[in-house]
C-alpha positions in Angstrom: 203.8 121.2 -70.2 204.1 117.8 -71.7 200.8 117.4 -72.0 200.1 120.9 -73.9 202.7 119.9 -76.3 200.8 116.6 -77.3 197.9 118.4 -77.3 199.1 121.2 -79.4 200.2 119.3 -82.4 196.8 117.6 -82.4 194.8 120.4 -82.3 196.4 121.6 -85.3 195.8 118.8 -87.3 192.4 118.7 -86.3 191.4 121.9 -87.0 193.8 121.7 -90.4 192.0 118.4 -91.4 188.3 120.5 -90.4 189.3 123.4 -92.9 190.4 121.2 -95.6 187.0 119.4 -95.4 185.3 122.9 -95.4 187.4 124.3 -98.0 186.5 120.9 -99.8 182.8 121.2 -99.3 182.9 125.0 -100.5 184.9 123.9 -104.0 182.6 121.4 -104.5 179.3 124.3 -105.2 177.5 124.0 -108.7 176.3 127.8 -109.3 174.1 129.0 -112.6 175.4 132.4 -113.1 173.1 133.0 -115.8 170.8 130.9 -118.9 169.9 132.3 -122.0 166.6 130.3 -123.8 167.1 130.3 -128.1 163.7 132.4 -129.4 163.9 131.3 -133.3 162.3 134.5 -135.8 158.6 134.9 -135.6 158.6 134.1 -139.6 159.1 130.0 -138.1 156.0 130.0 -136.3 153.8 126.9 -136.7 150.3 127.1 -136.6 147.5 124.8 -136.4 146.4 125.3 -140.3 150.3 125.1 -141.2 150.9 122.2 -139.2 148.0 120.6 -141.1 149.0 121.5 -144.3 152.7 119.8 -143.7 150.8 116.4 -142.7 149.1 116.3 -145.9 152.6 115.9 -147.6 152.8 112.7 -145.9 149.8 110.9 -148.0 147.9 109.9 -145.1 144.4 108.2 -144.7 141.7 110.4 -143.9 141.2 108.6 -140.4 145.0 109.5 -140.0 145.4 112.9 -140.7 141.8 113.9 -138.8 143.5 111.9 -135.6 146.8 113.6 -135.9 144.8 117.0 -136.2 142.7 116.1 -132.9 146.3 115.3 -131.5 147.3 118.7 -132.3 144.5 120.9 -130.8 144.4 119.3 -127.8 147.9 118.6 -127.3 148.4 121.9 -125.3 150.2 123.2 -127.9 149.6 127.0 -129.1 149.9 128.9 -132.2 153.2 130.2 -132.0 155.7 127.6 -131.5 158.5 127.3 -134.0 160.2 125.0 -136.6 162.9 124.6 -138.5 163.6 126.7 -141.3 163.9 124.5 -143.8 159.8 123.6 -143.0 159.0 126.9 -144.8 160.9 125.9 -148.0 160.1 124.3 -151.2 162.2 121.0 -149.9 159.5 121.1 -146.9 160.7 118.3 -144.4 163.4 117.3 -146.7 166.3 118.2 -144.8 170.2 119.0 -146.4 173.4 119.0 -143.8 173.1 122.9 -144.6 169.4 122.5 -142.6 170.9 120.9 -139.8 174.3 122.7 -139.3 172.5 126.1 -139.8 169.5 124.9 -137.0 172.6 124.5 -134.7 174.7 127.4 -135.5 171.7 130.1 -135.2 171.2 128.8 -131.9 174.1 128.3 -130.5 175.6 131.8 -131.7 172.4 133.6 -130.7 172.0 132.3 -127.2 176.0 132.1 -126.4 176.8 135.9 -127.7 174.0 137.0 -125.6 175.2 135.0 -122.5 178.7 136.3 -122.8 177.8 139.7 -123.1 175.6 139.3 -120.1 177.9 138.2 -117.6 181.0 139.7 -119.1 182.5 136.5 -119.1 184.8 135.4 -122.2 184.7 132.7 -124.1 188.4 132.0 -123.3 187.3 131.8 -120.1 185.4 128.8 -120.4 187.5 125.6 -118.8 184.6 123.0 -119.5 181.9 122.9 -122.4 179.1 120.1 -122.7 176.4 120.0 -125.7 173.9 117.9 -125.7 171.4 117.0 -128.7 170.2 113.3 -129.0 169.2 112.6 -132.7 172.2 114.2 -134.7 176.0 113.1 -134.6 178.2 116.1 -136.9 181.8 115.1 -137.5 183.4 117.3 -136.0 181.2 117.1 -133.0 179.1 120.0 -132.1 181.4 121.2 -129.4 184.7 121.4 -131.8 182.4 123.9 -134.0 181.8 126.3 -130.9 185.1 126.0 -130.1 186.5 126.6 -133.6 183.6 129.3 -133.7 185.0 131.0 -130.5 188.4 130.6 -130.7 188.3 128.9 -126.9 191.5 127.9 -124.8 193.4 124.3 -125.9 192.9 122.8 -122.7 189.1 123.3 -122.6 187.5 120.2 -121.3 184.6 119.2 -123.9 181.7 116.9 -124.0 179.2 115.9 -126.8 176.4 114.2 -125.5 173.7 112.3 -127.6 171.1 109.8 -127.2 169.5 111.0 -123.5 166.2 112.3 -124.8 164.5 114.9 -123.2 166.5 114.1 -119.9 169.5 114.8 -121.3 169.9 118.3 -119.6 170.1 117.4 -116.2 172.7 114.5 -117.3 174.9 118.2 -118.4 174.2 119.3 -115.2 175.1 115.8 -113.9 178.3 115.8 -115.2 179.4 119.1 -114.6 179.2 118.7 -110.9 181.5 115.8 -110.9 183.7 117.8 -112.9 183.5 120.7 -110.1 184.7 118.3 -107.2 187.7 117.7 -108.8 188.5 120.7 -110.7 188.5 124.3 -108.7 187.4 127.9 -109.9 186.2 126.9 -113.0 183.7 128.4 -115.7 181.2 125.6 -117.7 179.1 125.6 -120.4 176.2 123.3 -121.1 174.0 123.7 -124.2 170.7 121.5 -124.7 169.0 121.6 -127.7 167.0 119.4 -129.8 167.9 118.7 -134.0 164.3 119.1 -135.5 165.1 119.7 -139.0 166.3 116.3 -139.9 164.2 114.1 -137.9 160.6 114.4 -139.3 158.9 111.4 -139.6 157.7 110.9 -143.3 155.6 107.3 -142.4 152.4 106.5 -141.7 152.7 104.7 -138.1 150.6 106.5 -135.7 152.7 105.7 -133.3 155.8 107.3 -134.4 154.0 110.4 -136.6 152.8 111.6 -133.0 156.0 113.0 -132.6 156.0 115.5 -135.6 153.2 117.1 -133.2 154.8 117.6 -130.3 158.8 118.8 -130.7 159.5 122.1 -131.3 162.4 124.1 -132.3 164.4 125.5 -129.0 167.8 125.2 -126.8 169.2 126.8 -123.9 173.1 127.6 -122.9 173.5 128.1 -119.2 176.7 129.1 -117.5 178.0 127.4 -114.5 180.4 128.1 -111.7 182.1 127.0 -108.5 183.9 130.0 -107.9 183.1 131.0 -104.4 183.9 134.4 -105.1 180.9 134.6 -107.5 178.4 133.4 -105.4 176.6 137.2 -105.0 176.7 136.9 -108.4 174.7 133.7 -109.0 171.1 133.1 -109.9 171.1 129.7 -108.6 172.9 126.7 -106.6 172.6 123.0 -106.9 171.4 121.4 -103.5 171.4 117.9 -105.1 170.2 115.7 -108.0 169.0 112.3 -108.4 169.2 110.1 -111.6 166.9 106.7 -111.9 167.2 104.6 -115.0 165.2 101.4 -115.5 167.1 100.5 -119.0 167.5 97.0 -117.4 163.6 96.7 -118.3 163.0 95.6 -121.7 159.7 97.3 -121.2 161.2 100.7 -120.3 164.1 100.4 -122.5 161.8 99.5 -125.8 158.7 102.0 -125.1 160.4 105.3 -126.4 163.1 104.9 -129.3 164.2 105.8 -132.9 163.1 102.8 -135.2 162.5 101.6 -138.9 158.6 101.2 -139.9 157.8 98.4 -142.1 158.7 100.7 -145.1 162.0 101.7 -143.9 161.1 105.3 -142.6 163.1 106.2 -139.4 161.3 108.1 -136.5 160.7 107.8 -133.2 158.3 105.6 -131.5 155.7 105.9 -128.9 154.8 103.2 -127.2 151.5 102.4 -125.0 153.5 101.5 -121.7 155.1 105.3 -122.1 152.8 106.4 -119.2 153.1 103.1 -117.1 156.9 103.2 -117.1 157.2 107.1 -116.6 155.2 106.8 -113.5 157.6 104.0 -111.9 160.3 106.1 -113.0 159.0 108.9 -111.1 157.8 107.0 -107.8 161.4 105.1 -108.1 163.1 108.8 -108.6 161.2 110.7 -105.8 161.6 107.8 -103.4 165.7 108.5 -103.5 165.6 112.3 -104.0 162.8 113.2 -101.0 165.4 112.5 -98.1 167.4 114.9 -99.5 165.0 117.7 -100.2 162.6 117.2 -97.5 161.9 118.6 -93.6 162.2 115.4 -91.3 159.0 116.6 -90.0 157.4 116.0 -93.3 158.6 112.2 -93.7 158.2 111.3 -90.5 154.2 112.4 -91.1 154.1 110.3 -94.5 155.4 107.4 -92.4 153.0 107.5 -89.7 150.4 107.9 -92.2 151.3 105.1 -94.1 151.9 102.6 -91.3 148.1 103.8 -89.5 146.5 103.0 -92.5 148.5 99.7 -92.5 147.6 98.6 -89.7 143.6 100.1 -90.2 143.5 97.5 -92.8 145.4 94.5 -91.5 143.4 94.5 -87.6 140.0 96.3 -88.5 139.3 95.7 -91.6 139.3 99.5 -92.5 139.9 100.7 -96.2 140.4 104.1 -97.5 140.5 105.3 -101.1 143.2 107.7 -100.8 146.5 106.5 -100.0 148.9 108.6 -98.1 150.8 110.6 -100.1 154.0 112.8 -99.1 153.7 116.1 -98.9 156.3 117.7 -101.6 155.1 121.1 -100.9 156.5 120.9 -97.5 160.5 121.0 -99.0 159.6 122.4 -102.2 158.3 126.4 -103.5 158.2 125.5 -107.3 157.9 122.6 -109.4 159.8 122.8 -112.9 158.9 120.3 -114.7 159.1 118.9 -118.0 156.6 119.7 -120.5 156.9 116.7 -122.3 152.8 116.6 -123.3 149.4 117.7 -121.6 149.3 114.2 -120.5 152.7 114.3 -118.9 151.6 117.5 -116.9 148.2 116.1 -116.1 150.2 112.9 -114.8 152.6 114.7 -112.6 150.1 116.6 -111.0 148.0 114.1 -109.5 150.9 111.4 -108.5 152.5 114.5 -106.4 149.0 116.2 -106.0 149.6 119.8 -107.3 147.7 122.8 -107.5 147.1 124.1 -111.6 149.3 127.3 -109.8 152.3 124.9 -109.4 151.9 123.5 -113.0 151.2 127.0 -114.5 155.0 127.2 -115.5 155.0 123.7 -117.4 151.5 124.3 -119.3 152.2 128.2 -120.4 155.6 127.0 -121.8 154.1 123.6 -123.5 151.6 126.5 -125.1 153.9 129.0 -125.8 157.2 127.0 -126.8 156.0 123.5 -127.4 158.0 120.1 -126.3 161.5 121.8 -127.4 163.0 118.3 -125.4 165.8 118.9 -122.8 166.0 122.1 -123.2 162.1 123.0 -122.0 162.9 122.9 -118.5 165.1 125.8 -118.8 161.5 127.8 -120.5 160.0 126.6 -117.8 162.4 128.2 -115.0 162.3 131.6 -117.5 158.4 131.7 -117.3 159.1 131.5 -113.4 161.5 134.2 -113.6 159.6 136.6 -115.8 156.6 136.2 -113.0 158.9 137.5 -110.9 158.0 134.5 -108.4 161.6 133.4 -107.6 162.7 134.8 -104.2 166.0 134.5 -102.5 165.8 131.3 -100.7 163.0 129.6 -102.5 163.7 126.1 -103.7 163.1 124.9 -107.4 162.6 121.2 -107.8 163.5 120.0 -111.7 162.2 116.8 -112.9 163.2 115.4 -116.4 161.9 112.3 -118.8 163.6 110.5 -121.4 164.2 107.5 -123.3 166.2 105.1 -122.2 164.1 104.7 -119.9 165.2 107.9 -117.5 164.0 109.8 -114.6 165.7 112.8 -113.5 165.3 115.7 -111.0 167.4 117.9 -108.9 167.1 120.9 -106.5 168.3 124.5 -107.1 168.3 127.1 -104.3 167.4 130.4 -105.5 170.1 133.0 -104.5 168.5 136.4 -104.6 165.3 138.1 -106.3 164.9 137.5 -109.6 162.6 139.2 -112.2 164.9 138.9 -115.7 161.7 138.4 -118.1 164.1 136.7 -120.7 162.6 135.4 -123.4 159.2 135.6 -122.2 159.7 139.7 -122.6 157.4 140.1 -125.8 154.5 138.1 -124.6 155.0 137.4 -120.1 151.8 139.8 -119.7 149.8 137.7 -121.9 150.1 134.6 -119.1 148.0 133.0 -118.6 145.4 133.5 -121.1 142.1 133.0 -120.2 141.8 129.9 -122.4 144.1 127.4 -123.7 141.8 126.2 -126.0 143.0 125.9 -129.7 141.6 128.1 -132.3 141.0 125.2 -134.5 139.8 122.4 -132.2 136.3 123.5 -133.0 136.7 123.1 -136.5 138.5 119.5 -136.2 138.1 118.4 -132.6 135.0 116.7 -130.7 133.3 119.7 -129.7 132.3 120.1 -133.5 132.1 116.2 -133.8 128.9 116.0 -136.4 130.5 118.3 -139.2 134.1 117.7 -138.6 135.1 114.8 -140.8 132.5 116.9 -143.5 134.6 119.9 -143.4 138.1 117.7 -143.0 137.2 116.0 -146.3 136.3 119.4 -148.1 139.3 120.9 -146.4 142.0 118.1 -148.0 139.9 118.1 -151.5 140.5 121.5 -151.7 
């Protein structure tokens, strides 16, 4: 009897303390109920032949403006991306406040009342709000103008991000969860966009024009959860995420940034260690998140592998070409990854040794879309969606760039059949065309090479 009444109380504690830790665990989920992508007008597509007429506003040399037309057509990028409005205006690239505040406003209003009305959630609902857009600082921030725009609680919890780069997005998602462990049945916002009206580069440094090439206008607002109660609900849940920063590197810190050219023109600069440092970011950021996202069965293969060919080369004198390499597929159904620039894709896929089916997402939406910075990773898990290629259990692996210099990537866990086309609906059935080759790359590209700088001069004398 004595010993049933030590045991008792112990038991109960036990099994108190086990709960709590369960309960604890089951607070701590990071759901996506639901993301809506910004689609500006189809009167702010760019094409090719517009593109080129903006660069001739910036009085380049004719070697220039033929290389930053070759950049163009066969960047990846298609004929309808889209840019700011004030592009299509007299003022050109000349930007006003008005430019930027109405860039922001159209998408945040456009993409918010559309997620709202979605999910039925309200906007006094919302307990935590995060924006993040690197290269534009309005006073009030960004997040005080939603909040003002729709009339949220007093005691929201709000975050203005800037400076990440096109990593920036999963930083949202980044601090979110942290928020969630602490902070119980909660709704969260996180918008990631990119200001493009007010940052075009009006020198002549070819390695900072580069970038009037590749960003696009676009944003995304996704709504976030850890509601238990709304996990039927969810699209999606975070399994984990991994952030790797090498800013400790003068080399990674200095090789993509906003700086003065020698005539006091800001932009954003380029440098040739970009794709040295992005790879180390990526074999430094894989390295910590594959334990987490991989079968055992899989790493204990890639360390066999690794340690046979080791010892191949040490005792017999045996080389091989290929090194091993771990096998993502094995933990991983889709690949979302940034499409930063052909070359990015290109990159990605041989390090982690893809099929052109796994980078099908990233390529369609660098074509379609452009670089539209944090936010493209969010076009890229639409294009997925609209395929109708995300089952219930299938596992998404994100992977970000930006400056700084930043790797990140995390895991989502699909939590039912999806199929919402979103805002691939006008065009899904048009993917992938049968060629991604620009209509003007025969006109100022190398396939045309003997007439091209001919009909480049006529072309800017006229």
């Amino acid at each position: 009897m004595m010993l049933l009444l030590l045991v008792c109380p112990l038991l109960v504690c036990i099994l108190y303390q086990l709960y709590k830790f369960i309960d604890q665990k089951r607070n701590q989920s990071c759901y996506i109920l639901e993301y809506e992508c910004f689609k500006p007008p189809d009167d702010r597509k760019i094409s090719t032949e517009f593109a080129g007429e903006i660069m001739k506003r910036c009085n380049l040399r004719l070697e220039d403006y033929r290389f930053l037309l070759r950049a163009i057509v066969s960047s990846g990028i298609g004929e309808d991306t889209y840019a700011p409005r004030n592009y299509f205006s007299e003022r050109g690239t000349d930007s006003r406040l008005s430019d930027n505040e109405f860039e922001m406003d159209e998408f945040f209003t456009e993409t918010l009342d559309k997620l709202f009305s979605k999910t039925g959630v309200s906007p006094r609902d919302i307990d935590i709000l995060v924006v993040n857009v690197s290269v534009l600082t309005l006073v009030p921030s960004l997040t005080s103008r939603i909040i003002n725009h729709y009339k949220m609680r007093e005691d929201i919890k709000s975050f203005n991000i800037s400076g990440m780069g096109c990593s920036a997005s999963l930083i949202s998602i980044n601090l979110v969860q942290n928020l969630f462990k602490v902070h119980r049945n909660k709704f969260a916002l996180v918008l990631t966009t990119e200001a493009i009206a007010p940052n075009w580069y009006n020198g002549t440094e070819r390695s900072m024009i580069l970038t009037n090439c590749l960003f696009r206008c676009g944003g995304c607002s996704v709504l976030l959860t850890n509601k238990p109660a709304l996990q039927s609900q969810a699209k999606f849940k975070l399994t984990c995420l991994v952030r790797t920063h090498l800013g400790a590197s003068d080399e990674a810190h200095t090789c993509g940034r906003q700086q003065e050219d020698e005539k006091g023109n800001i932009g954003f600069f380029l440098g040739k260690t970009l794709p040295k440092t992005a790879t180390r970011a990526l074999t430094e950021n894989l390295r910590d998140i594959a334990p987490k996202i991989m079968p055992i069965t899989a790493i204990i293969r890639y360390v066999l592998h690794v340690n046979i060919q080791k010892i191949g080369a040490k005792y017999f004198n045996i080389r091989v070409k290929k090194r091993a390499g771990l096998n993502f597929k094995a933990g991983v159904d889709h690949f979302c990854l940034h499409p930063g620039g052909k070359a990015v894709i290109e990159g990605v896929q041989r390090s982690l040794r893809l099929a052109d089916d796994d980078m099908e997402p990233s390529r369609m939406t660098l074509h379609r879309f452009g670089n539209t910075s944090a936010s493209s990773l969010w076009y890229v898990l639409g294009y997925m969606e609209a395929k109708k290629r995300l089952k219930k259990g299938d596992r998404v692996l994100m992977i970000g760039f930006g400056s700084g210099f930043k790797c990140n990537s995390c895991m989502w866990e699909v939590l039912r059949d999806l199929d919402d086309p979103n805002v691939w609906e006008d065009c899904i059935d048009n993917f992938p065309p049968k060629s991604l080759l620009n209509p003007y790359i025969a006109k100022y590209g190398w396939i045309n090479e003997e007439n091209a700088e001919t009909e480049l001069q006529a072309k800017l004398e006229s």
